[in-house]
C-alpha positions in Angstrom: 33.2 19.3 -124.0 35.5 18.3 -127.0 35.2 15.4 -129.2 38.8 15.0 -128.8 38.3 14.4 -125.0 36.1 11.5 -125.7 38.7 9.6 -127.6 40.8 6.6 -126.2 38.6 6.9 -123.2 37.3 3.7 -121.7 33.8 4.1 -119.8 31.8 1.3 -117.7 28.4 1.0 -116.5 27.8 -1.4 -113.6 25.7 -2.2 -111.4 23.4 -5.2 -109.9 21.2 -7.1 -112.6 18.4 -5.5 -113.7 19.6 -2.2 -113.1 19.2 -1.1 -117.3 23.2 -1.5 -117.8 22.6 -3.3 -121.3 20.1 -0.2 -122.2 22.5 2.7 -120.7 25.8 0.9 -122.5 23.9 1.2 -125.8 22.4 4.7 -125.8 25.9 6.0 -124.3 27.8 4.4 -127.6 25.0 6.2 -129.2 25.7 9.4 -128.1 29.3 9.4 -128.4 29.2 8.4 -132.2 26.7 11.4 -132.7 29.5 13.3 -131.2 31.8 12.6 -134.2 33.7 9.7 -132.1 33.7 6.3 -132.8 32.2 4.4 -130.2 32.6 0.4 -129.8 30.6 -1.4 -127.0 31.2 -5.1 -125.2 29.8 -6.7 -122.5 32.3 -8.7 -119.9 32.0 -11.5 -119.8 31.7 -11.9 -123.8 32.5 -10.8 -127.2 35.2 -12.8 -128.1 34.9 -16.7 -128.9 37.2 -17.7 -126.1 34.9 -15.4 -123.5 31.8 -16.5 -124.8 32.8 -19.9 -123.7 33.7 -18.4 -120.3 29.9 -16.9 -120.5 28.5 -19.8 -121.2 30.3 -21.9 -118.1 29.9 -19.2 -115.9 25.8 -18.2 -116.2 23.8 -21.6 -116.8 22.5 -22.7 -113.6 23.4 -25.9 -114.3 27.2 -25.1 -113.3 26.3 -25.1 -109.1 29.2 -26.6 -108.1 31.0 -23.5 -109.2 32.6 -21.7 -106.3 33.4 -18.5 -105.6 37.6 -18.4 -106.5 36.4 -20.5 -110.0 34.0 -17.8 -110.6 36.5 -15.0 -110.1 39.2 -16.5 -112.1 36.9 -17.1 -115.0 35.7 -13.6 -115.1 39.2 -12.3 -114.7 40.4 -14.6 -117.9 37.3 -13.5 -119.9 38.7 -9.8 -119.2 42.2 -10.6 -120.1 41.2 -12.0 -123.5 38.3 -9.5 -124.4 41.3 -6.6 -123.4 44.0 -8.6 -125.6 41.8 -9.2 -128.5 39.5 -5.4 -128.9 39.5 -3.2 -126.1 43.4 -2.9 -126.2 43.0 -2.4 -130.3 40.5 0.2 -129.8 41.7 2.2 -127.5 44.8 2.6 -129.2 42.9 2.9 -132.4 41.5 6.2 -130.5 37.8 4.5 -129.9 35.4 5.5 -127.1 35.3 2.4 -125.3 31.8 1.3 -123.3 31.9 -1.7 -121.0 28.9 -3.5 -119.7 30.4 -4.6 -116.4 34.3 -4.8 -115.5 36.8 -5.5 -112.4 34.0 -3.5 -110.5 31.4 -6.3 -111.0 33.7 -8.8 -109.8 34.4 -6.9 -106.6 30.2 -6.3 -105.8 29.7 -9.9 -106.4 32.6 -12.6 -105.6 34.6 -9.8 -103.6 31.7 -8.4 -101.4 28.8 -11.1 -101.9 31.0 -14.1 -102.4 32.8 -12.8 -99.1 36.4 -13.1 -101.2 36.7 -9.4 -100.4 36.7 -6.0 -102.6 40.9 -6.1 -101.9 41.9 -9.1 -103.0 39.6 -8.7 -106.4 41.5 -5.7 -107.0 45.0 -7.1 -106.2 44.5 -10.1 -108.3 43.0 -7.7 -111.2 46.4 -6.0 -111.0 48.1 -9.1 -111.9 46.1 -10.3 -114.6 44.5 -7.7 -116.8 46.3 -4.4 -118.6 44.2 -2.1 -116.7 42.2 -2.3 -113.7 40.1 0.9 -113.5 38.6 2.6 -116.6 38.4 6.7 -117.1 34.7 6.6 -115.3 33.0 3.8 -113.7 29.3 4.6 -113.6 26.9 2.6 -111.1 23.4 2.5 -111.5 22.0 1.6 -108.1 18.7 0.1 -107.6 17.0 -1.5 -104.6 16.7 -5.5 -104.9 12.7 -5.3 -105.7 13.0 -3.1 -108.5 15.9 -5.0 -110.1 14.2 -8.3 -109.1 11.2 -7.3 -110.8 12.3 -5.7 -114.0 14.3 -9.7 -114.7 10.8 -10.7 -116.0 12.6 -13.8 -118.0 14.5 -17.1 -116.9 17.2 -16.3 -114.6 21.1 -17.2 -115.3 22.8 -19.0 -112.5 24.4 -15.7 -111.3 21.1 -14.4 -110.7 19.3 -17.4 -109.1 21.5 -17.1 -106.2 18.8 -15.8 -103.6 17.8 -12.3 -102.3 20.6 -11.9 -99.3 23.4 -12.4 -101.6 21.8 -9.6 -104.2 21.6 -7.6 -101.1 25.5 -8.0 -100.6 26.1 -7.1 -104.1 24.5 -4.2 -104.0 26.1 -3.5 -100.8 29.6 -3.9 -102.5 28.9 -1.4 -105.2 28.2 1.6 -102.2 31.4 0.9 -101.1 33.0 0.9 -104.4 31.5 4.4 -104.6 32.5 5.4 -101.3 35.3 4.3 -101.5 37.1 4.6 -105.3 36.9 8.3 -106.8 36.4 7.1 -110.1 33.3 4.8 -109.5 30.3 7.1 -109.7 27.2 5.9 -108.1 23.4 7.0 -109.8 19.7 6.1 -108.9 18.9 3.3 -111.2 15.5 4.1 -110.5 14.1 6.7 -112.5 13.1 6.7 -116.5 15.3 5.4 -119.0 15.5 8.8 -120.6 16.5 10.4 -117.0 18.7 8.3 -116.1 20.7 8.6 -119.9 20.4 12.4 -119.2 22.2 11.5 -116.0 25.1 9.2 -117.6 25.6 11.8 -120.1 26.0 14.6 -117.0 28.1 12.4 -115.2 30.5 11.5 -118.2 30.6 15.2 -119.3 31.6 16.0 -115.5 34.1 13.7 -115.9 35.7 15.0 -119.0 35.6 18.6 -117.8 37.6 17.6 -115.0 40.4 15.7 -117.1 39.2 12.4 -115.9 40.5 12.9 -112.8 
């Protein structure tokens, strides 16, 4: 694979809390700058004052009234203003973009585990942000035990919200995978150095076949 085809290309990893996305997104950016490329990383919800705010409202726990609609329309304006304010720039700018979540989380969680539904996440993303699907959408699947016991810290209000709904979310993800060619789904439950081998194959794969 060229450097050249790792250019303007926007990549997220996904997947349920505690699956190693924050570790993955990191050693990705990594290897894309020791490709010759320059690589930029964010994390959604985040990186920009007005989506920090957003962050903020939607993870305390102290925020239970929130419902599911709020929740999905704050992520989606967090989006629109991280897009607006750097990814947009740096894509066009001819940067490797790597997300920490995207449109894919919202559809596991308020579309599938929220019971909002995976369509009308993606109908509403359509409306509101410049882009709705990335190059590649990686998702690193682990059971809820694992995840649950790799969170070994106080939980944000997103993931206080009880075992069956984690179950659903997870649940949305598969049928992301099954059912969107561009989300790819990988066992979250292996070393971090396998699974970075793994993210590496999969994003290569990707390249080779034109993004496609």
């Amino acid at each position: 694979m060229t450097a050249d085809a790792l250019k303007g290309r926007f990549i997220v990893l996904d997947g349920p809390d505690g699956c190693g996305k924050s570790t993955q997104v990191r050693l990705l950016a990594e290897w894309v700058r020791g490709r010759g490329v320059k690589a930029v990383g964010f994390r959604d919800p985040g990186d920009t004052a007005v989506g920090e705010k957003i962050r903020d409202i939607l993870l305390d726990p102290e925020h239970v009234a929130l419902g599911t609609r709020a929740e999905m329309l704050l992520y989606m304006a967090a989006r629109a203003q991280l897009w607006e304010e750097k990814i947009g720039p740096a894509l066009d700018a001819g940067a490797c973009v790597v997300m920490d979540r995207w449109v894919s989380s919202t559809c596991a969680y308020q579309g599938c585990a929220g019971g909002f539904g995976i369509e009308n996440v993606v109908r509403i993303a359509g409306d509101c942000l410049e882009r709705v699907w990335p190059d590649l959408t990686i998702v690193l699947d682990v059971d809820e035990e694992t995840a649950a016991a790799r969170m070994n810290r106080q939980l944000d209000r997103m993931e206080q919200k009880g075992r069956e709904y984690h179950r659903r979310v997870r649940q949305g993800y598969l049928e992301l995978a099954q059912n969107y060619e561009a989300v790819v789904l990988l066992d979250a439950g292996v070393s971090i150095e396998s699974l970075h081998a793994k993210v590496i194959e999969t994003v290569c794969g990707r390249a080779a076949a034109g993004w496609k």
